[in-house]
Structure formats: C-alpha cells, structure tokens
N, C-alpha and C positions, 0 to 999 in steps of 0.2 A: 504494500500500500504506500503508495507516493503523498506529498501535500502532508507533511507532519510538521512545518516550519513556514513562520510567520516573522513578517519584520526586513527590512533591508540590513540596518546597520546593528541596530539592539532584535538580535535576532531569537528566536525561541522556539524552539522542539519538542512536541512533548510527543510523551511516550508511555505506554502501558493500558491494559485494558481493567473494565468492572470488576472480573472477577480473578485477576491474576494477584500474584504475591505483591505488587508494590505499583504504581505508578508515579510519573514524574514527569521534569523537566531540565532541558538542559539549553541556560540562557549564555549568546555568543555576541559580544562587541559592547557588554557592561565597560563602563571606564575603573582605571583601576583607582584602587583611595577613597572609597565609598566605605563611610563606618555604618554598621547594621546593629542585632542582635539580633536571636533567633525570633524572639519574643515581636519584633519588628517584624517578621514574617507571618506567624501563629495568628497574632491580631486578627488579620484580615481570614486567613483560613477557619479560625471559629465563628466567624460570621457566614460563611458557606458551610459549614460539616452538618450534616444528618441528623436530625432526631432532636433536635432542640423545642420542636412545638407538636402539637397535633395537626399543625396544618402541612406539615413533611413529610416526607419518609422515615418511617421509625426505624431504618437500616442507623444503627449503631458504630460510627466512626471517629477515633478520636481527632483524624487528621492530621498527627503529628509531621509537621516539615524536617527533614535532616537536609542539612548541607554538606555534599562528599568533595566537593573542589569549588580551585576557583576562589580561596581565600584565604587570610594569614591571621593567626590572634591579632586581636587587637586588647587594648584594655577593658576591665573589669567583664570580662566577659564578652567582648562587641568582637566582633568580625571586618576585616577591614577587603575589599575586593583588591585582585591581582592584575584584573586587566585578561585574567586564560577563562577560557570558558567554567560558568558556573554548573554546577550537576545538583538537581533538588530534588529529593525523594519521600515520597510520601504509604506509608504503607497500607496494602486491606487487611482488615483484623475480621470483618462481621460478613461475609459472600455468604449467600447460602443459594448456590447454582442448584440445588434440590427445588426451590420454586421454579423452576424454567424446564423442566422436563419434558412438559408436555406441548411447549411448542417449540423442542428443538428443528423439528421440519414442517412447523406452524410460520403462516406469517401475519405479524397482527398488524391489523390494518391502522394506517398513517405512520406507523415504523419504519424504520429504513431496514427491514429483514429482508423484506423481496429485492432493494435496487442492490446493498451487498450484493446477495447468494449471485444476484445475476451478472454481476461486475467480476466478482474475484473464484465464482464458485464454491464456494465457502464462507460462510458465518461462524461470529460465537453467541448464539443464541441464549448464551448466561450474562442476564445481563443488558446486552446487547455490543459486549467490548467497545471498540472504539466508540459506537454510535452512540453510548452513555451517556449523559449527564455527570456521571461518574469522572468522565476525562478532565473537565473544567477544574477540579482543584487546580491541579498545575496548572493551570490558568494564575487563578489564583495566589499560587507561591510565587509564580513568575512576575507578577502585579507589583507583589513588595516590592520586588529588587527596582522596578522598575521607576518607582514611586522615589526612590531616592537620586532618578538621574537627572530631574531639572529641579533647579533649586528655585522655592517659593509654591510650586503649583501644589493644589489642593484636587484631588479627585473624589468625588461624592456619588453616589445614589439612590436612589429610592423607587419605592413602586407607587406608580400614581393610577391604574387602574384593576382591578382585577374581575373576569366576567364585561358586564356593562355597567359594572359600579367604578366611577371614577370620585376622586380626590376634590376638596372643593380648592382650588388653587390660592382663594384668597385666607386660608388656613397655613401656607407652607409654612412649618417651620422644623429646620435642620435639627434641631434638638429632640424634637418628639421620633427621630428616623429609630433611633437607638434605645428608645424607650417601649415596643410594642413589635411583637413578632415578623411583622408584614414589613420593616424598611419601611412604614408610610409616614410623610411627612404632617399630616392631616387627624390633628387625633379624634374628628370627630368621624371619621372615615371606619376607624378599627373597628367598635363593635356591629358596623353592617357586614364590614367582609367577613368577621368572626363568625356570625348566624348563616353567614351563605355558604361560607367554605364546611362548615361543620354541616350542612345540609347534600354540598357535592360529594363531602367523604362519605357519609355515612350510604349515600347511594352507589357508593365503589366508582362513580366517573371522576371526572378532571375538567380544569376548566383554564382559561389562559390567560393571561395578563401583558400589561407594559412597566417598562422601566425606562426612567429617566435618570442618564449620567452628566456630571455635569464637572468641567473642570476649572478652576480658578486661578489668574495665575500664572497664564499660559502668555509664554511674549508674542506681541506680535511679530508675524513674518517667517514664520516656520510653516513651510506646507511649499508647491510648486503649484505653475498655472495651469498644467494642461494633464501629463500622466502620473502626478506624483501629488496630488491634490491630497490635502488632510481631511478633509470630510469623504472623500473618496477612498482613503485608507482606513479611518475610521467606520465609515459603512462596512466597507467589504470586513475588519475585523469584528465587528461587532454580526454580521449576519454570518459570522464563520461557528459562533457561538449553538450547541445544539438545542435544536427549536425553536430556535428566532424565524421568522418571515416577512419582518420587515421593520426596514430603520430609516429614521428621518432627522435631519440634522436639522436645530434651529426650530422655528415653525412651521417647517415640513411640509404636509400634504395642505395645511390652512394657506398658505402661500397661494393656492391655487383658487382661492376663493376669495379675496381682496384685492383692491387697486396696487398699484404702483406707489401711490402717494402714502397708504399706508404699509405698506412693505419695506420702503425705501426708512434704514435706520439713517437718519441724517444726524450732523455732525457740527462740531464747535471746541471753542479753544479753551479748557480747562485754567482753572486759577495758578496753574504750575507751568501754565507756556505748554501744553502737551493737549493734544486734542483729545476729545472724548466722541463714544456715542451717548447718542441720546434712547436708543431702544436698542435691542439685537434679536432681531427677527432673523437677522442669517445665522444665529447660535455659533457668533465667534469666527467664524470662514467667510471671506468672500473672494472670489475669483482662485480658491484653494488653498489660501494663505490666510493664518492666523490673523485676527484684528488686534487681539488683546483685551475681547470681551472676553466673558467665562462661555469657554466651549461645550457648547448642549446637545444631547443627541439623546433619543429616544428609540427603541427596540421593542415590537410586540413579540412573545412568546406562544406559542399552539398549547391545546392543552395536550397533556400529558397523554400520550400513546398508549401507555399498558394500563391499563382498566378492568377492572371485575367483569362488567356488560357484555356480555356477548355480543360479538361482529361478528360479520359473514366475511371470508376470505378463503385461499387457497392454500395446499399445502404444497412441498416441493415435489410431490410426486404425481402434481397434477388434480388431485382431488378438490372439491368444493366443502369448506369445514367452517366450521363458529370455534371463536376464538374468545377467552377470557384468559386475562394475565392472572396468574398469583403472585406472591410477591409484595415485596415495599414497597410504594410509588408515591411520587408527590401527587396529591389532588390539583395542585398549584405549581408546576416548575418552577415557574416567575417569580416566585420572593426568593427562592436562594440564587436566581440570577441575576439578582441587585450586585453582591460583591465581584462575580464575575462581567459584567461591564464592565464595573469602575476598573478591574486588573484589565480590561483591554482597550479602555480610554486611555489609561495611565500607561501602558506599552507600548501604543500605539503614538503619545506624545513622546514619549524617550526617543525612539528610533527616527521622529523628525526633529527632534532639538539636536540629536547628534548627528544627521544628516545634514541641518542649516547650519552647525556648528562646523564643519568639516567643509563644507562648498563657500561658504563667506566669514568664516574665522569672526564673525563678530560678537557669537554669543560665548559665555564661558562658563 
C-alpha cells in the first residue's frame, strides 16, 4: 500500500494497523533544538484515546506515546530534537478481532471493505487496519511535535454540529471546549447532543458531525499562489483524515450565497502602522497565502460505518447478505476528530512555515 506520507518539508509516515501490536509514526524535516517533554505529546493524545464518555467507543486504550529516535536528553526531563528523523510509537493493549469474525468476507456497507478487497485483494477485516479511525492517533502524536515548529501559533478545535443540531455561535467560548465531552464551544448546546446521542446509541446506529479548526498566530505569507496553496494543503490534509467528506476553509460553501461586497474582508491601517482586517470570511488564505488572520477550516464527518442495524450488502464470494457490526464503535466519530484536525492544521502549518522559511529566508 503506497500514500503513507504527508507533508513536503515537515514530512510524516504513519504506520500500523487497528489491531496489530503497536502503531505509529515517523516525522522527517523537524528542525533540530526543539525542547519537548513527553507529557507535551500525551496532552493532546488523551484528548483522542477511547472510552473517556458514553458517547465513544468503550475500546479501552491508554494511548501511551514513546519516542524511539530522533532526540537527545535535554533537562529535567525535556527532550530536545536532532534535526534525524523522529520515530513515535504508540501501542494496542485492548483488540478484540473476536468481534469481527463474522464479517471477515462481509462487506458492511459505507466501509471501505469492498474498495480495499478490490484494490489490493486483500483486507484486515479486524478492525478494518489501515481504514480505522484507529490510525489517527499518530496523527495525533505527530501534531505535538508539530505544534512546537512555529513559534507563537495557537491551534484549537471544537465540534460545532452534530446530527442537524448545531452550536448557537453567539455562545462560543474556548473555555467551555474543555469543560464537557463533545469539544463544544456552546454550553448551552451539550445537554441536547447528550439526549440525542444517548438516543443514536442506544438504537446501535451512528450519526455524523462537523469540526471547526482554527489557528492563531499564523504569519502572514506562508502558503504559494497556484500548486502549493495552504488552504489547498490544508483541505487535501484534513479530507485525508478517515470519514471526512468534506472541508471548507473560511466561510466556505456561505461564500456562494452573498454579494461580493459582503464577502470582500476589506482592510485598514492599525494603531501600530500595520494593516489589519476588518472581517475574515476567507479564514486566513487568500490567493493561497497566509493573511495573518486566524486560519479557519471546517471538516464534516459521515457517521460511523459499523453499526448494530442490519444493511443489505454482499459478500466476497458473490452472495447477497445483511450485515451488522459487533464490536466498539463511536455513535459519533466526530468529537474524537476535534484533536485530530487541530494535529493536521498544526502539520500542515509547520511544513509551510518551513517551506516559506527555506524559499525567502525571512521567517525564523
């Protein structure tokens, strides 16, 4: 299987399936001199691991991050980078490929069972190896590291819809993200998804959501005009993510439904001799390049595939079969793919601060 590697300059590989001994990551073109701590990794992977609420998967994972290269002590404990490729490894403690027996030659429909088998011949229908949810930690581990290579920027997200219940916007506030299961900014929000999601579980389906990443922070001028555009690497990384089906930078598909005149973020010279906008409807990018707003993008998620409910599908031998998953499954993908964004906003800004770094030596 080719396509395991993302990034030009801050490059990243990840590697391993759902239900194998370990997966991971191995990040290539980190600068060297970057102080860490493990615990600076962890952070972000206990905001993605398993079984933290009822609205999850109750698969049981502690997530612990090791780092095997790629660094030197540094004091009290911190880690300092070398500049050689970093190796991150994350192990599985809790598989149980006994829930998946019965559709080893099953394909459950909206899965990627059927386009594998017929690409490579071969699936790991435990799980679904690569095709997992499972894969994104490394994501994730890979996010830390990433998150310390421009200095100043802040990476965020949250879930602003889930179902057709959305967030009331003029509620956001970034403190309540951290305070209630869902990453929702909105606390008046949580106990309707609570009563709804607890209504999709208990019926064994799934149901889908959006996430909003947002970064702060970010210099102007990193991004190109034409094939190396930051919202155009941003997209593509964030729809790389499993289950996404669609991403919009800025205000997106609303773009398509207003004038010009209100589209247009027009513009003025700040009390510091430095211009400002005045709104950022283009979320931070225009013409592929950074403005030096906070960069916005937004990501809808499908619901979740393996489902109790019987579907009608096929098997690999041609027969016509109804299909129900057993197994742990999120009702909801979409709230543990709030942290998994922000690690692929935040990779995805490294690998162009250190490519605008590298082509006009301006940034440092």
């Amino acid at each position: 299987m080719s396509h395991n590697t993302f990034g030009h300059l801050f490059r990243v590989t990840t590697w391993g399936e759902s239900h194998g001994p370990a997966l991971g990551c191995v990040i290539d073109g980190c600068p060297p001199g970057l102080s860490f701590t493990l615990q600076d990794l962890q952070t972000w992977l206990d905001k993605r691991k398993p079984g933290q609420s009822r609205f999850v998967t109750q698969r049981r994972e502690d997530d612990l991050v090791k780092v095997l290269s790629g660094v030197m002590p540094g004091e009290d404990g911190s880690m300092i980078t070398t500049g050689t490729p970093i190796s991150l490894m994350i192990d599985n403690t809790d598989q149980r490929s006994k829930d998946y027996g019965e559709i080893a030659k099953r394909y459950r429909p909206g899965h990627a069972d059927f386009t594998y088998d017929i690409k490579y011949g071969i699936r790991d229908y435990r799980g679904g190896g690569r095709s997992s949810a499972r894969e994104t930690a490394a994501r994730v581990a890979a996010g830390g590291i990433a998150r310390l290579v421009v200095p100043g920027v802040t990476v965020r997200g949250a879930l602003v819809q889930i179902g057709k219940h959305k967030i009331n916007r003029a509620n956001w506030d970034w403190a309540q993200v951290s305070e209630n299961p869902f990453f929702a900014p909105d606390a008046d929000i949580v106990p309707v998804w609570e009563a709804y999601l607890d209504e999709i579980r208990k019926s064994g389906s799934s149901v889908g959501a959006v996430v909003e990443v947002v970064a702060d922070g970010v210099p102007a001028g990193i991004g190109a005009p034409i094939y190396g555009k930051l919202d155009q690497d941003i997209a593509s990384n964030l729809m790389s993510i499993n289950a996404v089906k669609g991403v919009e930078i800025g205000n997106g598909f609303e773009a398509a439904e207003i004038t010009g005149e209100e589209n247009a973020d027009e513009m003025r010279i700040g009390p510091d001799g430095k211009p400002i906008f005045l709104s950022n409807h283009a979320g931070g990018v225009l013409g592929g390049i950074s403005t030096g707003e906070p960069v916005v993008a937004r990501f809808a998620i499908k619901p979740t595939s393996s489902i109790l409910t019987e579907r009608r599908s096929i098997d690999a031998d041609g027969n016509e079969v109804d299909v129900r998953t057993k197994g742990r499954h999120d009702p909801c993908v979409g709230i543990r793919a709030v942290p998994v964004g922000e690690a692929m906003l935040a990779c995805t800004i490294a690998d162009h601060y250190l490519r605008d770094r590298g082509q006009t030596g301006r940034l440092k």
